[in-house]
N, C-alpha and C positions, 0 to 999 in steps of 0.2 A: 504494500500500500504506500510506496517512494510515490511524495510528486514530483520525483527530477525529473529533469529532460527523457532522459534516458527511457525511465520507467512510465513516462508517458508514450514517446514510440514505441516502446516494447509493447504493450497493451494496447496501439491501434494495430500494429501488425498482426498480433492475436487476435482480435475483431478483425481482419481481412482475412486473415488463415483460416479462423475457426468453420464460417460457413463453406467454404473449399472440404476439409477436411468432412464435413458432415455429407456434402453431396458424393465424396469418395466412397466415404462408407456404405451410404444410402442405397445410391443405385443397383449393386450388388445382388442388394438382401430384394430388390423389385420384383419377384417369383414370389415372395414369402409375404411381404405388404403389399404388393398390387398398388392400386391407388388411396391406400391409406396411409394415415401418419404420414403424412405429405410434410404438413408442416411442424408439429410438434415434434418432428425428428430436430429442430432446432434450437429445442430449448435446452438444451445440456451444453451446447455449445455460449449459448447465449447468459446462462450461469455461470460458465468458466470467466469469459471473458469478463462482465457485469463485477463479479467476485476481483478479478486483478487490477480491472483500470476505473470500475465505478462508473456513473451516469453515462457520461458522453460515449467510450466504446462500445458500451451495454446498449445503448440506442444505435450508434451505430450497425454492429451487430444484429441487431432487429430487423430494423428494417432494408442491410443486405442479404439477411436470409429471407426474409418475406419476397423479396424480387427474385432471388435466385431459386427458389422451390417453386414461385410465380411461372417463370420463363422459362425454367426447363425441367420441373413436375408435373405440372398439371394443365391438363388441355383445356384449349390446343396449344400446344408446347412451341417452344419460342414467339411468345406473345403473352404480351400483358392484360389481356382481354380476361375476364371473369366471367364463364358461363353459368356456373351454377350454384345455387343458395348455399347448400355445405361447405365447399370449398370457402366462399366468399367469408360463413362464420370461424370456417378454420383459421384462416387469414387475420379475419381480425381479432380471432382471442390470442394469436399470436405476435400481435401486435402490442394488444391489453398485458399479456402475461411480458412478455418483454419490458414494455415499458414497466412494470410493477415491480421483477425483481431489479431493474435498472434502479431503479429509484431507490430501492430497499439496501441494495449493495449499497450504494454512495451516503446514506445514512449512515451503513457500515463504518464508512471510510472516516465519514467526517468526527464520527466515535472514535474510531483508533487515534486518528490524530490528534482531538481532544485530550486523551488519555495518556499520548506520549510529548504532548506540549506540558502537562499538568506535570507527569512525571519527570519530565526534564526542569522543570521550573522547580522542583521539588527540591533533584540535585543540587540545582545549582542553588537554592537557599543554603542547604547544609553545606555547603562546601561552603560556599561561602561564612557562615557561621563557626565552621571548623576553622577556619583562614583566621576569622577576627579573634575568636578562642585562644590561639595559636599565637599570635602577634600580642596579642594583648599577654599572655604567661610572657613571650617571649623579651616584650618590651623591659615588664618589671621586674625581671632577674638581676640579680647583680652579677651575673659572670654574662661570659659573648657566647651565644648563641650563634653556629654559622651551619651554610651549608654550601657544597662546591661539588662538583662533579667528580669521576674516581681522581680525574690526571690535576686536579687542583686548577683547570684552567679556562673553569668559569662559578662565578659565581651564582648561587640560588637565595640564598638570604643571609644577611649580618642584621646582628639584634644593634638597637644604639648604643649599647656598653663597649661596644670599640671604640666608638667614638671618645669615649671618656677614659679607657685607659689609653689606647694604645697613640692619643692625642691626633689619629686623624680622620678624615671623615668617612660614612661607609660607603659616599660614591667615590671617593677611589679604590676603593678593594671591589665593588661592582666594576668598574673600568679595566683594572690592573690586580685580578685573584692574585698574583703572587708581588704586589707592592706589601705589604707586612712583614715577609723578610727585610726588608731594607731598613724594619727596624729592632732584626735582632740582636744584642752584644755581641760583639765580632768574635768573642772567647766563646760564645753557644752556637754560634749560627752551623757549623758542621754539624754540629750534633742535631740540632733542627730539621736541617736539607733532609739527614739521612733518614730521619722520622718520618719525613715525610714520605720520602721516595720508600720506606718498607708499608707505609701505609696502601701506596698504589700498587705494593705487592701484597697488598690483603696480609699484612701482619699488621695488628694493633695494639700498641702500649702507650702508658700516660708519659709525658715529659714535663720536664722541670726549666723553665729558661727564662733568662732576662732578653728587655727590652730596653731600649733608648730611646726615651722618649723625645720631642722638638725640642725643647726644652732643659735638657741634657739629664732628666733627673732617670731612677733606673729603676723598673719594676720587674717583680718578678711574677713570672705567667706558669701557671699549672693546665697545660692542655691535655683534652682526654678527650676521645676519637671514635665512631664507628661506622662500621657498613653499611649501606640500603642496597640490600638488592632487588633488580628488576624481576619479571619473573620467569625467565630460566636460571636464575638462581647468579647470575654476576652480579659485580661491586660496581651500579652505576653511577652512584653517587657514596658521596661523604658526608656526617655531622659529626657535630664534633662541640665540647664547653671549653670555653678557656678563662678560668677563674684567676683574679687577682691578687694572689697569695703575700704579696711584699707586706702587708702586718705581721701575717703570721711568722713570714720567715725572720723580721727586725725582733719579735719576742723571741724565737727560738734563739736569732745570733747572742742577743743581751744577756740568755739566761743561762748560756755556756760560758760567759764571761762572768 
């Protein structure tokens, strides 16, 4: 029940097909029906089609089977002439019954579609809902919220808490996924790179590292890491928290002193 393009030509084509295929059959069995079932041989065709494309082919369909059983069913044969009462009501309950389940389908239709616009509208409230759930946890955390692809080389989301430790804004890590190394202590940053790069080998462990801030002062970042995967089961994406640890580490240093 597509209204593409597509699914609109397919379904006149089956309303051109369908009364072909009916006189295919039909004629055959002419020893067995004689000159009955003339025309009611095309009401199964005219359900088929009525059922896939709704009003317009279902009508269609009608009334090319009504001419085509017309002109070369029933006498006198090739002529549109009507000689006799039976035929004439055959004709036109075939007309009636066409048009009826024609109309009866496309009611169908406009039900289905009703019901996949409601149900898509549905989706997309929850998601949406989910989205703002989601942003709104993710806003009022105190550690960063991220998320990146497996190779780190795009981003999907930074929570604002980058923004406040790591002193820059999260459209440049939108821009530039891997601008944030650039501000890691030059004493961590291998150890960083290589975290990373076993991450896009699907191993994952928490690290411990400073950062340098614009500003020159020096914080310490606790990142912890995991996988999403799609679904045959790869790493397509990254999330990962990077919590702010430089209190707790200035108490640990103090208290060993």
């Amino acid at each position: 029940m597509n209204e593409s393009r597509g699914a609109r030509l397919f379904a006149y084509g089956l309303a051109l097909l369908a009364p072909a295929v009916t006189l295919l059959v039909r004629w055959p069995l002419e020893f067995v029906f004689g000159d009955r079932v003339l025309y009611m041989a095309f009401i199964p065709a005219i359900l088929i089609v009525a059922y896939v494309g709704g009003l317009w082919p279902g009508l269609f369909t009608t009334v090319l089977s009504a001419l085509a059983a017309t002109y070369l069913l029933v006498s006198p044969f090739h002529s549109f002439e009507m000689t006799t009462a039976p035929n004439a009501v055959a004709l036109s309950l075939l007309l009636l019954i066409g048009a009826i389940i024609s109309v009866l389908s496309e009611s169908l239709h406009r039900s289905w579609r009703r019901l996949l616009a409601n149900e898509r509208r549905r989706s997309e409230e929850a998601l949406r809902e989910a989205e703002d759930r989601f942003r709104q946890m993710a806003e009022n955390i105190h550690e960063i919220f991220w998320m990146m692809d497996a190779r780190h080389e795009r981003a999907f989301y930074i929570s604002p808490t980058y923004a406040e430790v790591f002193g820059r804004t999260c459209q440049s890590l939108y821009e530039q996924p891997r601008s944030w190394l650039d501000s890691i202590h030059p004493d961590d940053r291998t150890r960083v790179i290589e975290n990373m790069e076993q991450r896009q080998a699907g191993v994952f462990t928490d690290l411990e590292y400073r950062i340098v801030r614009s500003d020159g002062s020096v914080r310490w970042i606790r990142s912890r890491a995991f996988p999403i995967h799609d679904a045959g089961g790869n790493n397509s994406r990254i999330a990962g928290v990077a919590e702010d640890i430089t209190d707790r580490k200035s108490t640990r240093l103090n208290s060993s002193h």
